[in-house]
C-alpha positions, 0 to 999 in steps of 0.5 A: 500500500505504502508503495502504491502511495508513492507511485500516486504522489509520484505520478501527480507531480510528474503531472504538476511539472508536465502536462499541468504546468500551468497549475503551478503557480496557484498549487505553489501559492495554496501549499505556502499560504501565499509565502512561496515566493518569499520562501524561495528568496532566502537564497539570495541573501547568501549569494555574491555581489551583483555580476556573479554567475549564478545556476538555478537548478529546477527553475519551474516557472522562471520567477527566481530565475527572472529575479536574479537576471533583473537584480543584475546576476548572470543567470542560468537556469536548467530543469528537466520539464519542457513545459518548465523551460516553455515557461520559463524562456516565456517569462524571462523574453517577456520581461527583457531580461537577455541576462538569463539563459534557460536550458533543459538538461539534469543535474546529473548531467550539467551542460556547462564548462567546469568553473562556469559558476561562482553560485548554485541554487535550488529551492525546494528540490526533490531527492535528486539533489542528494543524488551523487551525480547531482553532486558531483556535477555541481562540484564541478560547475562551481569555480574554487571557492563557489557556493551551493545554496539549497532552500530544503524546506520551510516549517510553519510555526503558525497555529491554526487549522490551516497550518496543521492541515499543510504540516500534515500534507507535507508529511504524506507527500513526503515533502518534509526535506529531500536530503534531511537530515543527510544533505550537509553530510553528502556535501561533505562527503563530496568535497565541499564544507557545508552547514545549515542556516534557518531564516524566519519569514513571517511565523515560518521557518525557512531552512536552508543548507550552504556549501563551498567547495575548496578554494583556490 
């Protein structure tokens, strides 16, 4: 029963980043209580300076990808979904930002130079991040001294029925952190030094993993 579960849940994201892509953003917004987009901006406090090269792993609709390429960051974006990328290319040619670039590709299988980036981020991804291949892709990405930024989750510290009905959603579809508690231990184990971070936004905590690989 448990892997049928599994499959279920499996087969209704697949479905929310094809063929339903377009529900995204409204499921985002419903899952949060309005607060994904702020969720997902607690990345860019542990970024470099404005210039920077920066890779969004999983961009979805684009949102974050834009946000960066308009705060003056070099930005590339990469996620496995076609209809992802549609929109996110969409979203960044709407908003005239050439700054961005949106490719289709894995994390395990990174279409980039090594050194091309000096920070990575993914906000909310799913398990493969912890992947081995994800991992040493990134390492491999990221210049000497480049940094990995990871938003793994956000835990709503609000009471209410609205909060525990979301608490308990999470824990049924799994949502609870793809690498928790192991991700900074698997970066560490991939050469990088890393340690978790926590930020409030507005009665929730956002709870973040960082990396670095070894300097020059």
């Amino acid at each position: 029963m448990r892997i049928l579960w599994r499959r279920l849940i499996a087969f209704g994201f697949r479905l929310l980043y094809n063929e339903l892509a377009w529900l995204y953003d409204p499921v985002s917004w419903l899952a949060s209580m309005g607060l994904w987009r702020r969720w997902q901006r607690t990345a860019l406090e542990f970024l470099p300076a404005p210039g920077a090269r920066v890779l969004e792993l999983g961009i979805g609709p684009g949102h974050l990808l834009a946000e960066l390429a308009a705060r003056g960051y070099r930005a590339a974006g990469l996620d496995l979904s076609r209809a992802m990328v549609r929109r996110a290319g969409r979203r960044v040619r709407c908003l005239g930002l050439p700054g961005a670039v949106v490719c289709r590709g894995r994390a395990g299988a990174l279409p980039f130079a090594a050194g091309s980036f000096d920070a990575a981020l993914a906000t909310f991804p799913t398990a493969y991040i912890a992947d081995p291949a994800s991992l040493h892709g990134l390492a491999w990405v990221l210049r000497p001294g480049g940094r990995l930024i990871v938003v793994e989750e956000a835990v709503l510290s609000r009471r209410g029925l609205v909060s525990r009905l979301l608490e308990w959603l999470y824990r049924i579809t799994g949502q609870r952190g793809p690498g928790a508690p192991g991700l900074a231990a698997r970066l560490e184990a991939a050469g990088f030094r890393a340690w978790r971070e926590t930020l409030p936004v507005e009665g929730t905590a956002v709870r973040l993993v960082l990396a670095e690989t070894p300097g020059e």
